[in-house]
Structure formats: C-alpha cells, structure tokens
C-alpha positions, 0 to 999 in steps of 0.5 A: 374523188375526182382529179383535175388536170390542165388540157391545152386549149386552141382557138378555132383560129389557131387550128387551120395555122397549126395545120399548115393551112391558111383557111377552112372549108368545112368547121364541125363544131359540137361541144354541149352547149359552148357554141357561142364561145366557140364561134367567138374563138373563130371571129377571124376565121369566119371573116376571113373566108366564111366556112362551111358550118356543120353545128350541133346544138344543146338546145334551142336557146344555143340554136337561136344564138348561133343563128344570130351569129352565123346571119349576122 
C-alpha cells in the first residue's frame, strides 16, 4: 500500500525572495526528467540576471530541449 501526501511547492522565482535575496548567481537543477518545467518556473529569474546553470539532464531528449531554452 503506498500513501499520498501534499509536499508544498515553490517556483525557482520564489526561491531567491525566500531567502532574503533578490537574485542568483549559481541554479542547480536535477529533478529526473522536469527540466523544462523546472526552468518554466524560473522565466523571471532567468530574464532577470541570467544565472549560472548547473543542470543535469534524464536523457537527450530533455538535454536538447534545455538547450533550446538556456540558447533561446
């Protein structure tokens, strides 16, 4: 039997606010496969200033549509 529980999410937008900070200089991603949502929930940060990226990819599929995004 497996159980279900609500785990709050934040946007990487969210995340430098939180932390008392206005931007990043350094985004680590890895979460299996979400790369592309995970960058869609850091639009502003990315406009914003343009972070260093640090970001592992599932597979190549998700590596070329990352690189799209990140090249624009």
């Amino acid at each position: 039997m497996s159980a279900c529980e609500a785990v709050p999410g934040v946007t990487g937008d969210d995340l430098p606010r939180r932390a008392g900070e206005t931007t990043a200089d350094l985004v680590k991603i890895n979460v299996e496969g979400a790369e592309v949502q995970a960058l869609g929930g850091m639009a502003d940060l990315l406009e914003q200033r343009g972070p260093d990226l640090l970001i592992a990819c599932f597979d190549e599929e998700s590596a070329a549509k990352v690189d799209a995004i990140v090249k624009g």
